[in-house]
LUMDO-61212 format. One record per residue (C-alpha): x, y negated, z; residue in three letters. Coordinates in nm, 2 decimals. Each point is the difference from the previous one (the first is absolute). Layout:
{{X; Y; Z}; "ALA"} ...
//
This chain:
{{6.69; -18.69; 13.45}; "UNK"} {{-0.27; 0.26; -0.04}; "UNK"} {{-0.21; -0.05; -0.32}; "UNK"} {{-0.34; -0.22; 0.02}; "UNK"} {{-0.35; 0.22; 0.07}; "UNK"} {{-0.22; -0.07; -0.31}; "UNK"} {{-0.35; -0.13; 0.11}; "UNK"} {{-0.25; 0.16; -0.17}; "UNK"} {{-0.23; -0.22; -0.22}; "UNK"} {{-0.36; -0.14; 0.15}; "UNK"} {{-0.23; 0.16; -0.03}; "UNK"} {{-0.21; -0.05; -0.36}; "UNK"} {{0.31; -0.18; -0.11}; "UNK"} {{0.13; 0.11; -0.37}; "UNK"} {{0.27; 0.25; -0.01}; "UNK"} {{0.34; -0.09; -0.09}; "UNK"} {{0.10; -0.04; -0.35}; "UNK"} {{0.16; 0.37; -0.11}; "UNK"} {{-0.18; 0.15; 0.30}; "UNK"} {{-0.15; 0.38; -0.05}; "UNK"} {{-0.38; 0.00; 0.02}; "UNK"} {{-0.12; 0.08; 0.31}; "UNK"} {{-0.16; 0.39; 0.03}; "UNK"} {{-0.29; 0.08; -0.22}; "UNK"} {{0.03; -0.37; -0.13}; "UNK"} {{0.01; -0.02; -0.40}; "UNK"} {{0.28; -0.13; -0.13}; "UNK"} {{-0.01; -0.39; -0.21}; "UNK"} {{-0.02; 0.01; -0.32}; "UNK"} {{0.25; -0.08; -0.20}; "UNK"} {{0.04; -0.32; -0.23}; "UNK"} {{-0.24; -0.03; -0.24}; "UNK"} {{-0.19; 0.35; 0.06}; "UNK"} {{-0.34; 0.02; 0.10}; "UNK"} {{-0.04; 0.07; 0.40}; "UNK"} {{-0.18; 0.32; 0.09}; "UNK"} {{-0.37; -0.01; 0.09}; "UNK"} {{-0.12; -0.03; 0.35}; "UNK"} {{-0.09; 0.34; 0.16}; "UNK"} {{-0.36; 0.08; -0.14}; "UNK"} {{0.00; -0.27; -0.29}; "UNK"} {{0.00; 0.14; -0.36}; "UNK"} {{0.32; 0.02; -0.18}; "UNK"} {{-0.05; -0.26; -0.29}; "UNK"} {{-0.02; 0.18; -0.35}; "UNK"} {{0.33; 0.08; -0.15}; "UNK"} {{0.11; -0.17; -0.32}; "UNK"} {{-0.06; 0.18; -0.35}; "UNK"} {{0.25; 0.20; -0.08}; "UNK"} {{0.15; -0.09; -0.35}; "UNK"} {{-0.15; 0.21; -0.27}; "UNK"} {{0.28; 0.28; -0.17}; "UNK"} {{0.12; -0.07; -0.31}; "UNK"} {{-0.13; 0.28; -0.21}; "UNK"} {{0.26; 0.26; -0.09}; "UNK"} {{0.06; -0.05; -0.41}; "UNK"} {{0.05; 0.31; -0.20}; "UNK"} {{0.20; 0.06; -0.32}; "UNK"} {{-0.16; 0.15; -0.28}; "UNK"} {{0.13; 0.15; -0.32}; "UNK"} {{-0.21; 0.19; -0.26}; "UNK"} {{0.19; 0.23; -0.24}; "UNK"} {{-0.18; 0.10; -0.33}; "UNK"} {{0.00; -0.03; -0.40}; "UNK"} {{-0.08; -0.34; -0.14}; "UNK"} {{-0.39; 0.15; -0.02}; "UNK"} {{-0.31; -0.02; 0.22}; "UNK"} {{-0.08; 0.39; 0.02}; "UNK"} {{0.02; 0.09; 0.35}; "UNK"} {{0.17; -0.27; 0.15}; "UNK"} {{-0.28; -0.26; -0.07}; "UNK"} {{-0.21; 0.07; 0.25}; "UNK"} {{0.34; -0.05; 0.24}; "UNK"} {{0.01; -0.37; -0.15}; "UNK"} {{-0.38; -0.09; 0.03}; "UNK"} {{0.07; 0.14; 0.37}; "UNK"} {{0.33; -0.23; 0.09}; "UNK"} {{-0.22; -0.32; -0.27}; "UNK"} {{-0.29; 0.07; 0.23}; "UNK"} {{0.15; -0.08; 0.37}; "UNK"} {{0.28; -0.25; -0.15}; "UNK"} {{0.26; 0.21; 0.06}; "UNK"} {{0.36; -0.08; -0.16}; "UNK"} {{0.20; 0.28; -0.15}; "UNK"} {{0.20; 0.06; -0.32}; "UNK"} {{-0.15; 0.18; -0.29}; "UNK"} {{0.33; 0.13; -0.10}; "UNK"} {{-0.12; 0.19; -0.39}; "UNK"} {{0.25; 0.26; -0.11}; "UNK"} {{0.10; 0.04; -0.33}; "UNK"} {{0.02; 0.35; -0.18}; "UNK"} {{0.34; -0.04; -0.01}; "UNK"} {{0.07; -0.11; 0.33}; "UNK"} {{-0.25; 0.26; 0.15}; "UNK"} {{0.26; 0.34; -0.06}; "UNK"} {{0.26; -0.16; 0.27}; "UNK"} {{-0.29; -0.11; 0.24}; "UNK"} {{-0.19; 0.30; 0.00}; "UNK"} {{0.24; 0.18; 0.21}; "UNK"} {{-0.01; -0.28; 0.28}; "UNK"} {{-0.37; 0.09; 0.00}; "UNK"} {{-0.16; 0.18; 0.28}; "UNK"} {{-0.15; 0.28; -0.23}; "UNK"} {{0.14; -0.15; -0.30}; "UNK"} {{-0.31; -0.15; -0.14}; "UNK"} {{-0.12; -0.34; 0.03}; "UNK"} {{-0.20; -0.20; 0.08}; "UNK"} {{0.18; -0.06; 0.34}; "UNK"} {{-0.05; -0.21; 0.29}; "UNK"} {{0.31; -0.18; 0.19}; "UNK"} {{-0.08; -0.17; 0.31}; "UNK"} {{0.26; -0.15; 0.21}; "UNK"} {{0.23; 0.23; -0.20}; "UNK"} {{-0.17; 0.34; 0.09}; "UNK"} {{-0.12; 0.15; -0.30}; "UNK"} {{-0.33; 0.21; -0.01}; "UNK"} {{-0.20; 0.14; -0.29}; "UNK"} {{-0.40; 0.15; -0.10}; "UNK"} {{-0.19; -0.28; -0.16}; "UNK"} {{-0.32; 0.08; 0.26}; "UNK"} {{0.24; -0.01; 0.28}; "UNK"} {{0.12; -0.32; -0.07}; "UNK"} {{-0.32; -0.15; -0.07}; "UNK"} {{-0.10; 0.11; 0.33}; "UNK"} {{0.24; -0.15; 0.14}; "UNK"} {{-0.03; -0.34; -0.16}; "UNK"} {{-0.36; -0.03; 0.07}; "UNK"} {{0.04; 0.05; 0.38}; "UNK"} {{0.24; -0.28; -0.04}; "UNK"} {{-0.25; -0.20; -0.16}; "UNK"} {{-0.29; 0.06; 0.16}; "UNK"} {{-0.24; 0.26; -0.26}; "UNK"} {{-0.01; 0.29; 0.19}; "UNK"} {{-0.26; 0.12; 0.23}; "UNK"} {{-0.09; -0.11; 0.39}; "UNK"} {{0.04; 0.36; 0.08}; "UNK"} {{0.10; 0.38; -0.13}; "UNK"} {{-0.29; 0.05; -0.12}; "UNK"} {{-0.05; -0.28; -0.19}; "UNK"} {{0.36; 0.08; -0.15}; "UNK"} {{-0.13; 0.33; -0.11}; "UNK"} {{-0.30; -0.13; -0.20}; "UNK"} {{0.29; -0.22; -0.20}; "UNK"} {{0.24; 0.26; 0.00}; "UNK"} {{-0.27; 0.23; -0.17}; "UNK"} {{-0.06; -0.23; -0.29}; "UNK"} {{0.35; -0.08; -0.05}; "UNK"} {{0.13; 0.32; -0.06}; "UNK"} {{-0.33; 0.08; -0.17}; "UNK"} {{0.11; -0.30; -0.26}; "UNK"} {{0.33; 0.19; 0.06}; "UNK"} {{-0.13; 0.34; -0.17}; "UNK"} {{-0.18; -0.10; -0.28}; "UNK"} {{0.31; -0.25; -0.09}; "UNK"} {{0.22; 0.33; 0.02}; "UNK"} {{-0.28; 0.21; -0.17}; "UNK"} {{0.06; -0.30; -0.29}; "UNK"} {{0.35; 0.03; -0.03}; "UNK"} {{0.01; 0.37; -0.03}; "UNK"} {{-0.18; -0.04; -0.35}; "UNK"} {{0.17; -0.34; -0.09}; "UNK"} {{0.36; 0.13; 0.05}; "UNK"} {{-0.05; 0.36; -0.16}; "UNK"} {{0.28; 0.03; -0.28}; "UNK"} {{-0.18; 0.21; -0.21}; "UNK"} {{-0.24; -0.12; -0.23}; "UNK"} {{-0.16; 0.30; -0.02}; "UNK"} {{-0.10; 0.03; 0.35}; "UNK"} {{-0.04; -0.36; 0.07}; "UNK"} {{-0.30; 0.02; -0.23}; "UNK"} {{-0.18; 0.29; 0.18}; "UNK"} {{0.08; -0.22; 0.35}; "UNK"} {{-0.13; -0.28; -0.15}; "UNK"} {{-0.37; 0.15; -0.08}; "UNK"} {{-0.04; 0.10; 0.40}; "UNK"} {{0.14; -0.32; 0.09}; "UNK"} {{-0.19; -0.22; -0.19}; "UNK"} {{-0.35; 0.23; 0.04}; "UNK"} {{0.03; 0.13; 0.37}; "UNK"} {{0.25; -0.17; 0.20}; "UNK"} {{-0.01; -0.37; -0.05}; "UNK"} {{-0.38; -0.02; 0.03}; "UNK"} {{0.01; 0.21; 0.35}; "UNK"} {{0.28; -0.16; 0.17}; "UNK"} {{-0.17; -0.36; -0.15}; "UNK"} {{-0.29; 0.06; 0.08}; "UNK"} {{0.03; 0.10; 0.31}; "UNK"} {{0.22; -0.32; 0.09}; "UNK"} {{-0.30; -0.20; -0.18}; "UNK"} {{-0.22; 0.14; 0.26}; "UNK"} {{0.26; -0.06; 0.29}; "UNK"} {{-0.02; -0.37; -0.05}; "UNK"} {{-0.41; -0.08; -0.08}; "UNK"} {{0.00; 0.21; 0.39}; "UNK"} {{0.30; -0.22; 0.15}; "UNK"} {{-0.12; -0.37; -0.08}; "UNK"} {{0.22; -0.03; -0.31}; "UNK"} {{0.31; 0.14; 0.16}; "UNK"} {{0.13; 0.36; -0.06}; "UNK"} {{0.03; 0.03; 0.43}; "UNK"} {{-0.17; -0.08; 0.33}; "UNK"} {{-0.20; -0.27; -0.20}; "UNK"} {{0.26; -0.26; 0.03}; "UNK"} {{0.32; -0.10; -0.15}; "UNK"} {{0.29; 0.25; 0.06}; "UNK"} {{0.31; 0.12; -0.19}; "UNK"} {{-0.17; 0.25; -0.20}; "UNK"} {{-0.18; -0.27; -0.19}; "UNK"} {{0.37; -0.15; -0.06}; "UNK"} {{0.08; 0.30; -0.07}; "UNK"} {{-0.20; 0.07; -0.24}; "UNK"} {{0.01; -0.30; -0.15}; "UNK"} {{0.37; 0.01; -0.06}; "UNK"} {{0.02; 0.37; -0.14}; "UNK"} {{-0.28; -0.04; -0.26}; "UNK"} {{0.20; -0.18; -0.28}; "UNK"} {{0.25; 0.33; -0.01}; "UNK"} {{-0.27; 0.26; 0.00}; "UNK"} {{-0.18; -0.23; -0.29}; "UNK"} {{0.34; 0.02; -0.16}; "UNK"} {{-0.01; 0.39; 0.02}; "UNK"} {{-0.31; 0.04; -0.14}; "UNK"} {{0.04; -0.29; -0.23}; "UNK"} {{-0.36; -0.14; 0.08}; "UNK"} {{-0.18; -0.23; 0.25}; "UNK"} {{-0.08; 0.30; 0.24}; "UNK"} {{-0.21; -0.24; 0.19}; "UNK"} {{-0.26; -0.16; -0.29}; "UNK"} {{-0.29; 0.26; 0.07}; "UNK"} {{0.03; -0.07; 0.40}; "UNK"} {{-0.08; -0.35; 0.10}; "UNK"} {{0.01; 0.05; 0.35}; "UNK"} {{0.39; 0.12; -0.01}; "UNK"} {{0.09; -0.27; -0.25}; "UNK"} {{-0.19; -0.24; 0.26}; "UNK"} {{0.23; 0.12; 0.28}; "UNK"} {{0.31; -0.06; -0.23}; "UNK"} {{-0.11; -0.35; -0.15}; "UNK"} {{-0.03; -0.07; 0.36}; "UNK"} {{0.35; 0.05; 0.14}; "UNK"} {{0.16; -0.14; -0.35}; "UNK"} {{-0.15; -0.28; 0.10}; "UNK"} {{0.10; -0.06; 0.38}; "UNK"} {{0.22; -0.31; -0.02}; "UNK"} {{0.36; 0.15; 0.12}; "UNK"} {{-0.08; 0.31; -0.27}; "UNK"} {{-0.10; -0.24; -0.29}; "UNK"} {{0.30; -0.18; 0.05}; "UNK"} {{0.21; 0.29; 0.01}; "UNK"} {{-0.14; 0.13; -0.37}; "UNK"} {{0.06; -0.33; -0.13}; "UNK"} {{0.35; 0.00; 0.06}; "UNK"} {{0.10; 0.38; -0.01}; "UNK"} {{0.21; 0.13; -0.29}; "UNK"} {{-0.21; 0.09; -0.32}; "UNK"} {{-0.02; 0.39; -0.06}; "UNK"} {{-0.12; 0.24; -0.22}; "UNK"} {{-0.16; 0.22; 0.35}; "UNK"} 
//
């Protein structure tokens, strides 16, 4: 017996369950999605995406259990709450480290286990990633100029504070204390009274931090408040000590002689 001749359906009636779409017809949706909007009808607005989980760093500062020239480095990571271990070597501990150091000095900078050094560098660095550099390059420049401005006269400090002879120390000292310190002062003095009370682009940005943090070694050099004569540079420090993540940080740091 020949098989039966399917009849097609009538006209306007459904198609059969499991049957193609006919051409240029849109397929159903499927259970539980949203159908597709009629030709010329606005697709609805898609759902927000879920926001990334921002990627988490690890941080590690290397250095001697002293502020020097890693403080400004701690007021940095204080500043933008950002966790890291303060790892402080010991003298003793520091001849079998210093090899494992990228240029055998410290302080050093591990992040995610890559290991960098320069102390301006890596303040750099740290204050992209909190937020205290400029909106543009040359906005970057005007702090970059001041911070390795306060960069030069701390240098020009520690030629004279760690000459070994006594002798020559003493001749050092006169220029120091007669020509160098008031210029490099005063012109800083004069940098904030035209900046708002900031030391850049009139506003808060690392080199204020950065200056803030480095102070307390070169007073330690000099072995004097370097700052009592200016009131507009000790305005720009009493101002970040007292920022509420940076308070909290020199409450609790260790106590040190610099």
């Amino acid at each position: 017996m020949a098989d039966e001749a399917q009849a097609p359906p009538a006209e306007g009636a459904p198609p059969a369950e499991g049957a193609p779409p006919a051409e240029g017809e849109a397929p159903p949706p499927a259970e539980g999605e949203a159908a597709p909007p009629a030709e010329g009808e606005a697709a609805p607005p898609a759902e927000p995406a879920e926001p990334a989980e921002p990627i988490k760093h690890s941080y590690t500062l290397f250095y001697f259990n002293v502020k020097a020239l890693a403080e400004p480095l701690r007021y940095l990571f204080a500043y933008g709450a950002l966790e890291y271990e303060d790892v402080r070597v010991t003298r003793d501990e520091w001849p079998a480290l210093k090899p494992t150091m990228p240029m055998g000095q410290m302080p050093v900078l591990e992040v995610d286990g890559k290991r960098v050094h320069q102390s301006i560098s890596m303040a750099r660095f740290l204050a992209k990633t909190v937020g205290l550099c400029g909106a543009t390059p040359w906005e970057d420049l005007q702090i970059d100029i001041v911070v390795d401005t306060i960069n030069d006269f701390r240098l020009k400090i520690a030629v004279v504070s760690y000459e070994p002879e006594d002798e020559i120390k003493e001749k050092k000292l006169v220029t120091l204390n007669a020509e160098v310190i008031p210029f490099y002062l005063e012109k800083l003095e004069q940098t904030v009274k035209d900046n708002d009370g900031h030391l850049a682009l009139a506003k808060l940005t690392w080199a204020d931090v950065y200056f803030a943090g480095i102070t307390d070694y070169m007073n330690y050099m000099v072995k004097r408040d370097l700052l009592e004569p200016y009131p507009a540079l000790r305005g720009v420090v009493d101002a970040i000590n007292a920022l509420e993540p940076i308070k909290a940080w020199i409450e609790k740091r260790p106590v040190t002689e610099v």
